[in-house]
Steps between C-alpha positions, in 0.01 A plus 500: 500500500440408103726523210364836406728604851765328373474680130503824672777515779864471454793297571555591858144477557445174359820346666357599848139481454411247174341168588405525881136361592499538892296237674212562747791575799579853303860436496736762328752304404485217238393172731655150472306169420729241606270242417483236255151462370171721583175360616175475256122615607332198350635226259354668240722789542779273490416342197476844320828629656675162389287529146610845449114640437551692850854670606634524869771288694529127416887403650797693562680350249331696236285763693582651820400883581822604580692394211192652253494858686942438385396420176303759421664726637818400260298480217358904538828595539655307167164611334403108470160311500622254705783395728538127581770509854713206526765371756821588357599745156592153354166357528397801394690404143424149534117562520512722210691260279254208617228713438518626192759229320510177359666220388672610126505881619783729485648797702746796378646618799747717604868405564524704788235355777556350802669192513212273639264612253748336263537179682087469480509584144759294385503228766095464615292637255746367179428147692146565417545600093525868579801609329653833582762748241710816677621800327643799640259731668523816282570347175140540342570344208638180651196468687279521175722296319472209764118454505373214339147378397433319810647819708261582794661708761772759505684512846664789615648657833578886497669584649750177475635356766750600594668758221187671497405471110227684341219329270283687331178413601284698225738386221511129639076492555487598166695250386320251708180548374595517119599151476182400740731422908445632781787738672531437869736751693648452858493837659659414832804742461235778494152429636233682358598825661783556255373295217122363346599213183136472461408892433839436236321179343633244666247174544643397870661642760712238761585632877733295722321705820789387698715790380388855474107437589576361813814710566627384789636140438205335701289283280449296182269540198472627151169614298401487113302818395342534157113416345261341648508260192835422550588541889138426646447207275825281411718609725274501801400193383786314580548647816164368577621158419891488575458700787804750531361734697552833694451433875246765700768634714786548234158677261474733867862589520533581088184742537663703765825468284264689208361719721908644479603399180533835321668687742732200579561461089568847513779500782639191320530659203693811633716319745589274130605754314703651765687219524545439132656812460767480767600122345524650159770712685708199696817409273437154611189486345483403081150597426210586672131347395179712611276668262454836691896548391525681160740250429270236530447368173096540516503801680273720292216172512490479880450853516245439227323197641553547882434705768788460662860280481465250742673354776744240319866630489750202342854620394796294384880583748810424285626183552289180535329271776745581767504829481103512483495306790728662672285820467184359651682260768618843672190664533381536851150643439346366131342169584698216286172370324310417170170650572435850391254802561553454894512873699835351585754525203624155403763368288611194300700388247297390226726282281512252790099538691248609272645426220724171584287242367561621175785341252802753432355508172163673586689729795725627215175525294322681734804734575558345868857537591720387794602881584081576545367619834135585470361720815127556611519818621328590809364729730763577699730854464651485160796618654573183732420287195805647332703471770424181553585390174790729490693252746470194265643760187806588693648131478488492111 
C-alpha cells in the first residue's frame, strides 16, 4: 500500500488496515520483530543505512518494523506526516520539549494538565532554562497576553484532566502562529476518532497510548504526530539519541488496540454521558464536569470540535476528602486506580494521585478539590456502573 491508499480510505479503514507490509510468510496479522538490530548485505549497505543516503532497519532503538507499521498507522489516522512512538505518554512530552526547545525558551501552558507534565515543566525542563507560564484553559486572552518574545510552544490538553475543559484549538493555533510558537495538543482524552488538532491547526499532537489506544490497561507508550519537519526531524531525533523508545510487542498490542478504537471511543462516549446524567441527579453530588452535559460550560465547542464526549466523567460529592473517599472505598466493581481509558471503568481521587504532587496552591489553581472523584468509564453495563457507585452515595 502507498499514501495515495491512505488519502483515499477512511478512519475505520485506516485504523485496521494503514501501515501493514507483510513479510515473505504472508501473515495476516501485523508480525512482531522482537529483535534489537537487523543484519546488513555488505558493509557498504551499512555504511549508507548508518549515513542516512539508503533507508531500512539500523537498531531497534530507533527503527524496528513493528513500531513503524504503529506509527504510521497513528499518523493516517491524526492526518500527520509523521509519528515518532515512544515508551511512555511522558516521553512522549519529554521528547517533544527536547526536540524542539532550548535553553532561554518559554512555554504558555494550560493550568489544567496533568500533574506530571507540571513537575517536568517546572521541575526538569526549568532545571535546564526552559521556563514555563499557566493560564486557565479557556481564557483566550490570558493565553495571548502571556506570550513573550522568546515564547516557543503553547501546551495544551483538551480535554483537561480531569474536569474535562475545552480549548479551542482553531482559536489557540491561530494564536500560536501569530506571534511565531508552535501549539502542541495532547489528545489522549479523545484519540483521533473523536477529535483531529492537526486538521484544527494545531502544530503537534501528544498520545499517552497507554490509555484509550491501547484500551485495555496492558501496555506503555505514547506517540508525537505532526510534520515531518517537526516530528520526523527534531523530535525523532532525540529519540534516536536518548533512546525512549516504544518496545515491538507493546507497538503489536496498540495496533490491535486501533484496529477498535472507534467503536470502543464510541461505547465510551455513550456509557459517559449516561452516567453524567444520572450524577447530575444524586443530591449528594455538587456539580457534575463532562462536556456532553448542556451544563457543561463548553458544551456547544465539544459538540463543535468533537465527534463525540469522551470517556472522562469527574464530579465533586458534598462534603470533602472523607466523604470522597468514602464513595470510592465502597465500590465493589470500579477498579481503585489512576490509569484511565481501560475497558474496565476505573476510579481515583485526583486531588491526592494524579494530581498530589502539586502545591495546594496550583490544585486550587487548577480547580482540584478534596470532594473530586474522577471516573474512566468503561465498558461494562452502564447500569452496574451506577449501582456501583450508588453504594458509596448512600453514606454521605
Amino acid at each position: 500500500m502507498d499514501q495515495q491508499d491512505f488519502d483515499e480510505w477512511g478512519f475505520g479503514t485506516l485504523a485496521v488496515r494503514a501501515g501493514q507490509m507483510r513479510t515473505g510468510e504472508g501473515e495476516q496479522s501485523e508480525a512482531i520483530f522482537p529483535t534489537s538490530s537487523f543484519r546488513f548485505d555488505s558493509a557498504a549497505q551499512a555504511a549508507a543505512r548508518f549515513g542516512g543516503t539508503e533507508p531500512g532497519n539500523i537498531y531497534s532503538r530507533f527503527t524496528n518494523p513493528t513500531v513503524r507499521t504503529f506509527e504510521q498507522r497513528l499518523a493516517a489516522l491524526e492526518g500527520g506526516e509523521r509519528c515518532v512512538a515512544t515508551s511512555s505518554g511522558m516521553a512522549a512530552i519529554l521528547a517533544t520539549c527536547m526536540g524542539l526547545l532550548k535553553s532561554g525558551d518559554h512555554i504558555v501552558s494550560s493550568r489544567a494538565i496533568f500533574g506530571s507534565t507540571v513537575v517536568l515543566f517546572d521541575s526538569f525542563m526549568g532545571r535546564f532554562g526552559v521556563q514555563t507560564s499557566y493560564v486557565p484553559q479557556t481564557d483566550l486572552d490570558a493565553w495571548e497576553a502571556a506570550i513573550r518574545p522568546n515564547t516557543r510552544l503553547l501546551f495544551v490538553e483538551t480535554p483537561s484532566n480531569p474536569l474535562t475543559e475545552i480549548a479551542d484549538i482553531r482559536a489557540l493555533a491561530e494564536i500560536a502562529h501569530r506571534h511565531g510558537c508552535l501549539l502542541a495538543v495532547d489528545n489522549c482524552f479523545c484519540t483521533p476518532a473523536l477529535q483531529q488538532p492537526l486538521a484544527l491547526g494545531a502544530d503537534i499532537v501528544i498520545h499517552s497510548a497507554t490509555k484509550y489506544i491501547d484500551g485495555q490497561g496492558r501496555c506503555l507508550g505514547g506517540a508525537v504526530v505532526g510534520s515531518e519537519e517537526l516530528v520526523g526531524k527534531e523530535v525523532f531525533g532525540f529519540l534516536r539519541t536518548a533512546g525512549p523508545t516504544m518496545s515491538p510487542f507493546n507497538a503489536w498490542v496498540f495496533l490491535k488496540g486501533l484496529e477498535t478504537l472507534k467503536l470502543r471511543m464510541q461505547a465510551h462516549s455513550a456509557n459517559a454521558l449516561a452516567l453524567a446524567q444520572w450524577l447530575e441527579q444524586q443530591p449528594q453530588v455538587a456539580r457534575v464536569y463532562y462536556p456532553g452535559l448542556a451544563s457543561h460550560p463548553q458544551h456547544a465547542l465539544a459538540t463543535a470540535q468533537q465527534k463525540g464526549y469522551g470517556g472522562i466523567v469527574a464530579f465533586e460529592v458534598k462534603g470533602g476528602r472523607e466523604q470522597a473517599w468514602g464513595v470510592i472505598d465502597a465500590t465493589r466493581m470500579l477498579s481503585i486506580t489512576a490509569n484511565l481509558g481501560d475497558a474496565k471503568s476505573t476510579i481515583t481521587h485526583p486531588a491526592t494521585t494524579t494530581h498530589g504532587r502539586l502545591s495546594a496552591e496550583q490544585k486550587a489553581e487548577a480547580g482540584i478539590g478534596e470532594g473530586l472523584i474522577r471516573i474512566s468509564v468503561g465498558l461494562e453495563e452502564v447500569d452496574d456502573i451506577k449501582a456501583d457507585l450508588a453504594r458509596g452515595l448512600a453514606l454521605i
